[in-house]
N, C-alpha and C positions, 0 to 999 in steps of 0.2 A: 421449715424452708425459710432460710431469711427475706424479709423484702426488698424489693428494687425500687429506687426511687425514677420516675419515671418522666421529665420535665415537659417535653412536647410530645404529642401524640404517637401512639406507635409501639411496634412490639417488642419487648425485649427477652431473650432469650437466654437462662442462668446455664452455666455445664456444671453439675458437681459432680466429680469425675471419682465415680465408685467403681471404675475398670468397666462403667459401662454406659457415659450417657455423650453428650453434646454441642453442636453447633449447627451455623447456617446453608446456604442457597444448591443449589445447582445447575441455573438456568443455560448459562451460553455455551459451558462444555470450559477448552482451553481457550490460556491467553496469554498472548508472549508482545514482550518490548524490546526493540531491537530495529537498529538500521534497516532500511528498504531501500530501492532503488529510487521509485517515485513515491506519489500517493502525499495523503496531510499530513499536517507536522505537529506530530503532539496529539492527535483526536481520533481516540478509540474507535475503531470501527470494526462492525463484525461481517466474516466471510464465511461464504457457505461451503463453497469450492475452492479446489485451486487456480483451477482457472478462475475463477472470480478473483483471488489473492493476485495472479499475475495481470490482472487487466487491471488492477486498481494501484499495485504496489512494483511490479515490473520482476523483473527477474535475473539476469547477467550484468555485469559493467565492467569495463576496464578500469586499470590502474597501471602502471607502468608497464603498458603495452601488454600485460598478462591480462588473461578475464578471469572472472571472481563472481561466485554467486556469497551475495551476505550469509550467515548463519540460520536469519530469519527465514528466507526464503525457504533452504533447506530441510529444517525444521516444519515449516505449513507444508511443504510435500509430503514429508513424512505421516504427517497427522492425519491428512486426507486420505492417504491410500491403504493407512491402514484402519480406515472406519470414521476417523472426523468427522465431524456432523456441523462444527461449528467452532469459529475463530476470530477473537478479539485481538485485533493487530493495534497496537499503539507504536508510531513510528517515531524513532528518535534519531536527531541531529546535533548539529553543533554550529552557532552562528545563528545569521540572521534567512530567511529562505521568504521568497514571496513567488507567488503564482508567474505564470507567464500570461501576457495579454496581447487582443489583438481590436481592434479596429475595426469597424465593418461602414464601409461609405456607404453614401446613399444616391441616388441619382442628379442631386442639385449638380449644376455648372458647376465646374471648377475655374478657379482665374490659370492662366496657360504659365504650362512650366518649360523652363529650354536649357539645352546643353550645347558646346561648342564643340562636335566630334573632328579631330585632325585628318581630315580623309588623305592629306599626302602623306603620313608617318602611316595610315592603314593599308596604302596602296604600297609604301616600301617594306613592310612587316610581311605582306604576302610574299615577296620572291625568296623570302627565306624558311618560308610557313610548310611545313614537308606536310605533305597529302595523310588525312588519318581516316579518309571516308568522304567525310561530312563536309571538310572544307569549313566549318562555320567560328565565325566569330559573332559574340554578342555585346554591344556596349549599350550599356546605359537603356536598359531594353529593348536596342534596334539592332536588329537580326542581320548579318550582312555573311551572304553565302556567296565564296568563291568556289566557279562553277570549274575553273582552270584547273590543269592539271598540277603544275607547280610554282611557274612563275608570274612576273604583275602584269606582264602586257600581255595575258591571256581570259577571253570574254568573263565577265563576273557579274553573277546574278547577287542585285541587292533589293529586299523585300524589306516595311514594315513591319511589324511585329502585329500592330492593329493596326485600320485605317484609321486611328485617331492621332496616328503622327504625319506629319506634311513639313519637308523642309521649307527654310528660310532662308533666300540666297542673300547675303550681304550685296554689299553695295558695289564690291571690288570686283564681282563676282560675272564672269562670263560665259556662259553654256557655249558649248561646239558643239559638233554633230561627232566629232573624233574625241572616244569615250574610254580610258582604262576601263569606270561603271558603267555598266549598261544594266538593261531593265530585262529580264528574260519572262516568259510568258511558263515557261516551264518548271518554275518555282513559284508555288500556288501555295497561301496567296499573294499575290503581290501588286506596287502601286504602281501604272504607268502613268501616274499624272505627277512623280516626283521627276525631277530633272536629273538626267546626268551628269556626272564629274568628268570633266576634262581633264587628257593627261597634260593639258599644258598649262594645266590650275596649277598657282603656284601660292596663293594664301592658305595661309596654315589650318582656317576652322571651316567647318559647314554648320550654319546654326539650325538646329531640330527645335520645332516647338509643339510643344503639348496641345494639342488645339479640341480634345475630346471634352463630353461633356458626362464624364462619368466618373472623376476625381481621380488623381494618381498618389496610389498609396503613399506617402513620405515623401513623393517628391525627390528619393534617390534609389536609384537604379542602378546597378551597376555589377553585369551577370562575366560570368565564366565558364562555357562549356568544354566539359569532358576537360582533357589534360591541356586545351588549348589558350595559351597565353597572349595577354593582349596587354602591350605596352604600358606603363603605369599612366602617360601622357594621353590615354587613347582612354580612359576610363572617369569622362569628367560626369558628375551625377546632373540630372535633372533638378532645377533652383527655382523657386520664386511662384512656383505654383502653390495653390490651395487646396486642400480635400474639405468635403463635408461628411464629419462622422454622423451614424445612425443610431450606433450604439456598439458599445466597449463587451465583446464576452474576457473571462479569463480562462485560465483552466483550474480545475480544483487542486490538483497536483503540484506540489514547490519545488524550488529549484533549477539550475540553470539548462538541469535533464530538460526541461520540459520547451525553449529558446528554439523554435524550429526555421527563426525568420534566416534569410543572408540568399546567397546563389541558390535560384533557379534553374533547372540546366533546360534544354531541349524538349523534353522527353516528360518536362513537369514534376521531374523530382525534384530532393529539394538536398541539397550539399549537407544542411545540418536537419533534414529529416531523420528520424530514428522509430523502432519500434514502438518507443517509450512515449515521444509526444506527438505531437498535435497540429492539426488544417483545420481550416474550415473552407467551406463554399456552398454561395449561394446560387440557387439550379434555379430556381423559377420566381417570381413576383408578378403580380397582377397587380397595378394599379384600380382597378376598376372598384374592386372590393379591398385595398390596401393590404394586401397578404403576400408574406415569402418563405421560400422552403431554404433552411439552413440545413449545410449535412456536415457533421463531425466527422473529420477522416483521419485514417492514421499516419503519423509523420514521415514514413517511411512507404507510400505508395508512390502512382506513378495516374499519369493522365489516361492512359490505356485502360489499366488495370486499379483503378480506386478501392481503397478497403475503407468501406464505411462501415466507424464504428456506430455512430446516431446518424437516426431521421428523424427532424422536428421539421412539421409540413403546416402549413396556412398558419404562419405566425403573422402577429400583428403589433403595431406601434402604438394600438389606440389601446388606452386603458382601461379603457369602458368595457373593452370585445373579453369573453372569455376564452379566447386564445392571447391575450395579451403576452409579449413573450416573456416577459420574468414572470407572469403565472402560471406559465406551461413549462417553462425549465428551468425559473430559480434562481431567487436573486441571495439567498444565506449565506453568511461570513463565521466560521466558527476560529474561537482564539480559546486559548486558555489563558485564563487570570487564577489570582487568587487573592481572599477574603479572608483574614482575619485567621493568617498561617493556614487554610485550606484552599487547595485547588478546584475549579470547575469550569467547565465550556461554558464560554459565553457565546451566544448565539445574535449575531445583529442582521436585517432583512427582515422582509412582511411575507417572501414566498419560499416555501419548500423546495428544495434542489431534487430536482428531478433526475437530472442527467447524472448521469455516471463520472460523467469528463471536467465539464465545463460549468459557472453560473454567468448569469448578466451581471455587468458593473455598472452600467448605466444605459440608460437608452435616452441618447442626447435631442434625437427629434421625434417625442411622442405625437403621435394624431389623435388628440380628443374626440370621439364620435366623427371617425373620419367621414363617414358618408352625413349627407344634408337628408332632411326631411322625405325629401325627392326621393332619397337612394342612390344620389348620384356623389360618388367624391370631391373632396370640397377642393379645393385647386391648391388651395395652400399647403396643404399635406401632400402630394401627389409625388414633389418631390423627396420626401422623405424616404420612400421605400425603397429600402437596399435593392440595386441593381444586379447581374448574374457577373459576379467575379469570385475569386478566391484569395484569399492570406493566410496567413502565418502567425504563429504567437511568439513573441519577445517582450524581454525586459525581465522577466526573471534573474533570481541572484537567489545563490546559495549553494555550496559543494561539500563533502565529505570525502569526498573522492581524491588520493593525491596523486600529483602527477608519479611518481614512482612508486615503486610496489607498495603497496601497504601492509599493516598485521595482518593477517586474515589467518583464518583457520587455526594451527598450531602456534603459528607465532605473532599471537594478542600477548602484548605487554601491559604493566601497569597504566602506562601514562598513551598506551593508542593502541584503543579495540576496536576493529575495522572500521578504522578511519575517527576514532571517535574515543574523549576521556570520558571516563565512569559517569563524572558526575553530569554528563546528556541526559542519565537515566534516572536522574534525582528528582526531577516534575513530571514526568511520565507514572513514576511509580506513586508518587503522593496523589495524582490527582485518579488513580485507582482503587483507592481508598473510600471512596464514594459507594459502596455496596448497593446501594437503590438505582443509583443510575447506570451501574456495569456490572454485570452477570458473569462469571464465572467460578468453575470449580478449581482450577488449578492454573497456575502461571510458571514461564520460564522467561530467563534473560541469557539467551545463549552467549557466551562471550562474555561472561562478566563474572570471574571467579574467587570465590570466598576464600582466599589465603590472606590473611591477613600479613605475612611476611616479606610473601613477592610480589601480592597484589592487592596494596594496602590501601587504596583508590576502592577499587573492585570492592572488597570487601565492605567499607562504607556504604556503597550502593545497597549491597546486598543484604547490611545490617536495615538497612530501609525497610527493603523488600521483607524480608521476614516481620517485621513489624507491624508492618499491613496488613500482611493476610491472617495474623493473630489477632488483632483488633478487628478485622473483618467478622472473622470467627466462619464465615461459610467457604474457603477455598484454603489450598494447600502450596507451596512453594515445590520446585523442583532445580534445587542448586548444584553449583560444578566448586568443588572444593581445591581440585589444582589445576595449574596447567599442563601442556603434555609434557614426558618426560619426568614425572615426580617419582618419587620411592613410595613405596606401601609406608615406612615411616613418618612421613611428612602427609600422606593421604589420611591415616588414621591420629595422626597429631593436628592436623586442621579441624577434623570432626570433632573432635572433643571441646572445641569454641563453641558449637551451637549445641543447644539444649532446647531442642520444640517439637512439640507432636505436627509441630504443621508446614514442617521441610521434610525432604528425604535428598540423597544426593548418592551418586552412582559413581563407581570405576570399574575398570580405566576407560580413556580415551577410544573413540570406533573409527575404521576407515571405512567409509562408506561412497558410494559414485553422486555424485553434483548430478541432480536431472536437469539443471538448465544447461551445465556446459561440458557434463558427458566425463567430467574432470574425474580420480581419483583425489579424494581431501578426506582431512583429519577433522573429526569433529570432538567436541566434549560430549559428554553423553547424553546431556539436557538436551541436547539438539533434537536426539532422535526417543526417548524415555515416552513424548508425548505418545509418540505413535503407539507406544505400548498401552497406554493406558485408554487411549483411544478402540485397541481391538480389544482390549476385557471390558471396556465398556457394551461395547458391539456385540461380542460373544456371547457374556455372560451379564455380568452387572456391578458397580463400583465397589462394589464390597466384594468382590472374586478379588484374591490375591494379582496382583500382575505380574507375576513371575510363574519362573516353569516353564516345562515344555510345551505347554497346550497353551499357554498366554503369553510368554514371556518371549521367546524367540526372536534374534531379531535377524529376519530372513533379508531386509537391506543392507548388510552390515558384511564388509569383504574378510575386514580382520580387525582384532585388539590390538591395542597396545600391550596388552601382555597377557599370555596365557597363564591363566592363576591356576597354582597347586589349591591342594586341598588345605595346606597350613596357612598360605596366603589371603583366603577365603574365609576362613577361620576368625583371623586375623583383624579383617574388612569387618565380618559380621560383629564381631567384638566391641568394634569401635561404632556399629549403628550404620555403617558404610554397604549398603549394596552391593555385592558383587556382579559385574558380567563376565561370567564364564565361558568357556571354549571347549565343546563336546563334539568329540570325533562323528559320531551316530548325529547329536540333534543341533551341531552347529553354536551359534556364538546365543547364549540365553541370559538374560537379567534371573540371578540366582538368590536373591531377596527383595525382603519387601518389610524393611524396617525405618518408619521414622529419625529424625536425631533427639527424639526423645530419651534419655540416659534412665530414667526412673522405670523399671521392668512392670506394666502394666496393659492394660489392653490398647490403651493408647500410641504404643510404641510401634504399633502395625499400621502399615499401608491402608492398606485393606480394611480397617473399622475408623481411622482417621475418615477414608472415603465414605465409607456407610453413613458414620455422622452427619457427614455434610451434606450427602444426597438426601438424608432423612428429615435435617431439620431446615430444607429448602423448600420443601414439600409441607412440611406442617408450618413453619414460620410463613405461610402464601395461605396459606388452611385460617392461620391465626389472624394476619393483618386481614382478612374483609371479616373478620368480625367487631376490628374497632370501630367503635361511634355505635356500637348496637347495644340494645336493654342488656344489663349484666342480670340475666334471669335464668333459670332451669332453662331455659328452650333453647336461649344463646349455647352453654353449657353442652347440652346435648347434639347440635349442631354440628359443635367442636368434634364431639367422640364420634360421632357417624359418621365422620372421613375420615379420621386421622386412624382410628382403629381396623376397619376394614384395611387402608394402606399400608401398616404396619403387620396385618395379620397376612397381605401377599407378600412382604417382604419374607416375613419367616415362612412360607411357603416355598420361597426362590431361592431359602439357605441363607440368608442374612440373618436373621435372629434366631436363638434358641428359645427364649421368653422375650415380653414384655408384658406392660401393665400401663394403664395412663389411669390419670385420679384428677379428675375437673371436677368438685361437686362442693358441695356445704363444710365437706372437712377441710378445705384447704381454701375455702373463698369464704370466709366469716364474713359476720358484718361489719368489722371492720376492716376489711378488705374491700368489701364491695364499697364502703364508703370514701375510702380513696381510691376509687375510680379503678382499680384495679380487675383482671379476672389471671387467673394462678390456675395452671398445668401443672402436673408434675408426670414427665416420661423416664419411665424405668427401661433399659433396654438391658439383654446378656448376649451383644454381638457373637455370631458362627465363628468358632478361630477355625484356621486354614491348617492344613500341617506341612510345617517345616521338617520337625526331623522324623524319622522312620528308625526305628530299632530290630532289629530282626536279627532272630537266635538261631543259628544253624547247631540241631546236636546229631551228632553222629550216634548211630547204634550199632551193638554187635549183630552179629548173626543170629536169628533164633529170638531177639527181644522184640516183647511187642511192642507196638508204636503206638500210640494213641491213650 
């Protein structure tokens, strides 16, 4: 056995591939990189569900007025429903993307903010205002309900919004008792300590000033309800006012999807609320003991009917307290960098992210041991505790999304896969490369195909991507060699580029239903292959073939792109190409299960490339806790009385026909043991599957015996 030179601690694993031995892991199941709707950008993350996948990564989006679910998405339904267990999402973009954030005041005073509303251009806006119900107009956060039927000289109720606005009559300014506004009691609530407007007011503003003591978010306001339009000149913002912040959350999710701030309507939705991002509000605070209840809602509720996705309840500013709130939901920053031509997450923060949604960015008035000796809160802190109000996140930046149609589905071209050039997936896939700190057996990059002709980009990537998971040595690639529409010529002339036991790649193209938007769409086949491999894992076990009638089927799948003859098939398998076939009785079935391995050996099957991997995932976990330990008989034995009893229920469950493992004195001398070394040797004679069937019909005469 030759030796391996072995520089930092750890195990290494040789394959000398006698048609019968090895490589590494199998921890996380699948993993695919590929645009998302929301969710981080660039940082591996594993999902168990799919609903977990669309609460963290989202699910439909527009593009020139069409909706579109990405590939990805597609793809993680598939995997789920048909067995998934587990899914390593790395989401990739283009450009630059950052979180959206929000603000959370706190009770100090604020200094008073004011606006100059034109009540004579609002009183003439009404006699042309056609009746929609509601009658309402909203500026600048004050509510002004005309209670008339359609024209100005008819009674009109005007309320504040909160009693923390009170006007300011100028100096030109005269009250009558003869009112176009009047104050009505039957629009609850409202102020009768504000004055009326005169219709024989003839100056242009009424000045409103902020006079609460609970800070006004931004200091501009400036709403719109329902379809009703309010003069450009009638919408001047609130100025000059102060807030005092308590503390900054963001959201963990990038991009401008996540931007939920702008119009307000009536009714507390929000104009650019959506499914996808984010509210907050704060329900309760107790000064006494310095605690507040934050709730994470979703962008797209309403004041009635709130969807709260979090409840974080008795937070606190003080650092001291263990509820401190970045200790209960998390103050971590992950980026990707990279070191010396390799990639990794760098992690900056002292708290674990708790939340699903959101972390803290800062908490700008903490309370040090807010309570006194006494037990009583100390006065200076008192006002720090966030008050019961609600906001919005903004400021995010970053899009993929174009305003008009984009590639999607069949037509990803070279230079734009949904929404996005090849090389987005150039740091995503190097920084998967890291095998100790990402688990999985197999990866897909739907959308990203290996032609080097018409998709010479693509194929770069994907020249990557097979790189990796070779030097991995514990996981397998699942690649798309054209786009739709190619010839059987140019599908088996693409294949003959790659030479690896640890790709495989499938035709043709499947039309299958989008479960987010109910769509018929074309997909490549990578999309949907996980699923398969997902229910022979589920079924039976990674080494079962995943093809066939009993595994292979793919019962989501409406139609192919092309029903293959038998010479067609032929053809495909010739070239190492997968077929999906189309059977009247068993429907549309994955009809191989051949690596792009060219070299005819055991290695060129699906099915013992997986065996591999499952195997030496499981003893390479067997082998690393025995490093740092005495290289003695006892270590040695250790080794054999796991890995063998595991090996002996594999060929129990039809994975092996033999094996044999040799840890001992013949192959660990003492010059072995003196360089720190200890030496395995695993023989395995992986179960082949069968592919072909021969069968001899002989006719006999009459009268001849049979048998």
């Amino acid at each position: 056995m030759p030796q391996t030179t072995i520089i930092s601690p750890g195990v290494s694993v040789t394959v000398n591939n006698q048609s019968q031995i090895t490589q590494l892991p199998i921890q996380a199941g699948a993993a695919i990189i590929g645009p998302t709707v929301t969710g981080k950008v660039g940082i591996p993350t594993i999902v168990t569900t799919y609903d977990e996948y669309k609460n963290i990564y989202g699910t439909t989006f527009n593009s020139g007025s069409q909706i579109y679910s990405y590939l990805t998405s597609v793809s993680a339904y598939n995997y789920f429903n048909r067995g998934g267990t587990s899914l390593l999402v790395t989401r990739v973009v283009s450009g630059s993307f950052t979180p959206a954030t929000a603000s959370i005041q706190s009770s100090i005073a604020a200094t008073s903010a004011s606006a100059n509303i034109n009540m004579a251009q609002i009183s003439a806006s009404v006699a042309s205002h056609a009746t929609d119900g509601s009658n309402t107009f909203i500026v600048n956060g004050i509510t002004f309900y005309f209670t008339g039927s359609n024209v100005a000289n008819t009674n009109t109720a005007v309320y504040i919004n909160t009693s923390s606005f009170a006007a300011s009559t100028p100096a030109d300014y005269s009250r009558t008792s003869s009112a176009i506004f009047t104050y009505s009691s039957s629009v609850s609530p409202y102020n009768s300590s504000l004055p009326n407007i005169s219709s024989s007011y003839t100056s242009t503003n009424v000045k409103l000033t902020y006079t609460g003591s609970n800070g006004l978010a931004g200091n501009s306001n400036t709403y719109i309800t329902g379809s009703q339009i309010i003069p450009t000149n009638l919408t001047n913002n609130f100025t000059g006012g102060t807030n005092t912040t308590a503390l900054t959350i963001s959201t963990l999710s990038e991009g401008i999807i996540m931007n939920s701030d702008g119009v307000e309507y009536t009714n507390g939705s929000l104009a650019n609320g959506t499914a996808d991002n984010l509210r907050y509000q704060i329900t309760q605070y107790n000064t006494t003991n310095g605690t507040f209840t934050l709730l994470i809602r979703q962008g797209n509720d309403i004041t009635n009917s709130p969807s709260i996705l979090e409840t974080w309840t008795n937070l606190s500013l003080d650092p001291m307290s263990p509820n401190y709130v970045e200790k209960i939901i998390g103050n971590q920053v992950e980026t990707v960098q990279s070191d010396s031509g390799e990639y990794y997450v760098n992690l900056s923060g002292t708290y674990q992210n708790k939340s699903k949604y959101i972390r803290i960015n800062s908490v700008n008035l903490p309370t040090p041991e807010y309570l006194d000796n006494s037990g009583i809160a100390k006065s200076q802190y008192i006002g720090s505790i966030p008050y019961l109000n609600k906001g919005n996140f903004g400021g995010a930046v970053g899009s993929n999304i174009p305003a008009t149609a984009g590639n999607y589905y069949e037509n990803i071209s070279n230079t734009n896969t949904q929404g996005l050039p090849a090389s987005a997936y150039t740091e995503s896939i190097s920084l998967l490369a890291n095998k100790d700190a990402f688990k999985f057996n197999f990866i897909t990059t739907p959308g990203l195909v290996a032609d080097g002709a018409n998709f010479p980009s693509h194929y770069s990537a994907i020249t990557s991507l097979i790189s990796m998971v070779q030097t991995r040595g514990d996981s397998m690639a699942v690649v798309d060699i054209v786009g739709k529409g190619a010839n059987i010529s140019t599908v088996t002339s693409n294949a003959t580029s790659i030479d690896n036991s640890y790709v495989a790649t499938y035709w043709p193209w499947l039309q299958t239903i989008d479960p987010n938007s109910g769509q018929q769409i074309w997909t490549p086949p990578s999309t949907l292959i996980p699923g398969v491999y997902a229910f022979t894992d589920t079924t039976t076990a990674p080494w079962f073939a995943p093809a066939g009638t009993n595994r292979g089927v793919l019962n989501n799948v409406i139609s192919a792109e092309r029903i293959l003859t038998q010479g067609n098939r032929d053809s495909l398998y010739s070239a190492n190409v997968n077929p999906i076939a189309t059977y009247t009785a068993s429907g549309i079935v994955v009809f191989g299960q051949k690596t792009l391995q060219k070299k005819s050996d055991a290695l060129d099957r699906v099915n013992v490339r997986r065996l591999l991997i499952d195997l030496t995932s499981y003893i390479s976990q067997v082998a690393n806790n025995l490093v740092f330990e005495q290289n003695t008989t006892a270590t040695r034995n250790e080794f054999l009385s796991q890995v063998n009893p595991y090996l002996q229920s594999v060929q129990i469950r039809e994975g092996l026909d033999e094996f044999n493992v040799i840890m001992d004195e013949t192959n660990n001398t003492p010059t072995t043991i003196d360089n720190n070394q200890l030496i395995g040797q695993i023989y395995l004679k992986p179960t082949k599957s069968v592919e072909f069937i021969l069968l001899e019909f002989n006719i006999s005469p009459s009268g001849a015996i049979i048998g």
